[in-house]
C-alpha positions, 0 to 999 in steps of 0.5 A: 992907248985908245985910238979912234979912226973916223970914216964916212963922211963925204958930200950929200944934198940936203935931205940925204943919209951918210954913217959915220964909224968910228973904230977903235984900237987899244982897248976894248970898246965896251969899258967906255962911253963914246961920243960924236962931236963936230966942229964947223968953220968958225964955231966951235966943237960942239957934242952931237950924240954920245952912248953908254958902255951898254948902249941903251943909254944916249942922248943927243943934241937938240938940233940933231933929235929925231935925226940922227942915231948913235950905235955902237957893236962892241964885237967890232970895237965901232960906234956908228952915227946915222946921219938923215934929214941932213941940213946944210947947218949939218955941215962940220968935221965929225970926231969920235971921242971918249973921256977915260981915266987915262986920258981924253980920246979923239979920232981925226975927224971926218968931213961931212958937207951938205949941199945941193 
């Protein structure tokens, strides 16, 4: 069974940097498209960025573009999310995801606050 573990998140200023990461276990990672997702208080979750099993397809939310970079090594069953520019309006727990035919996959999440 897929399993996702988040890390990275943390506190940063408007302005700042943070990678997230997200590793797998269960199965090999390159069978499968893989996606951030986040979730403010109040909202709800909303896609962020998401990668192909080849990684050289991606897209991204309108507000995160030119931003933010999805990544992936499938060597070490991770996916990475490049975090710059952030914006208070950034601020959100960050999940891994990936929909399979055996099932709809979720990491724990990763809180990610920016604030000065």
């Amino acid at each position: 069974q897929l399993q996702f573990v988040e890390s990275g998140g943390g506190l940063v200023q408007p302005g700042g940097s943070l990678r997230l990461s997200c590793v797998a276990s269960g199965s090999t990672l390159d069978h499968y498209a893989v996606g951030w997702f986040r979730q403010a208080p109040g909202k709800e979750r909303e896609g962020v960025a998401c990668s192909s099993r080849s990684v050289d397809r991606t897209n991204y939310a309108d507000s995160v573009k030119g931003r933010f970079t999805i990544s992936r090594d499938n060597a070490k069953s991770t996916v990475y999310l490049q975090m710059n520019s952030l914006k208070p309006d950034d601020t959100a727990i960050y999940y891994c995801n990936s929909l399979t035919p055996e099932g709809d996959y979720w990491g724990q999440g990763t809180q990610v606050t920016v604030s000065s």
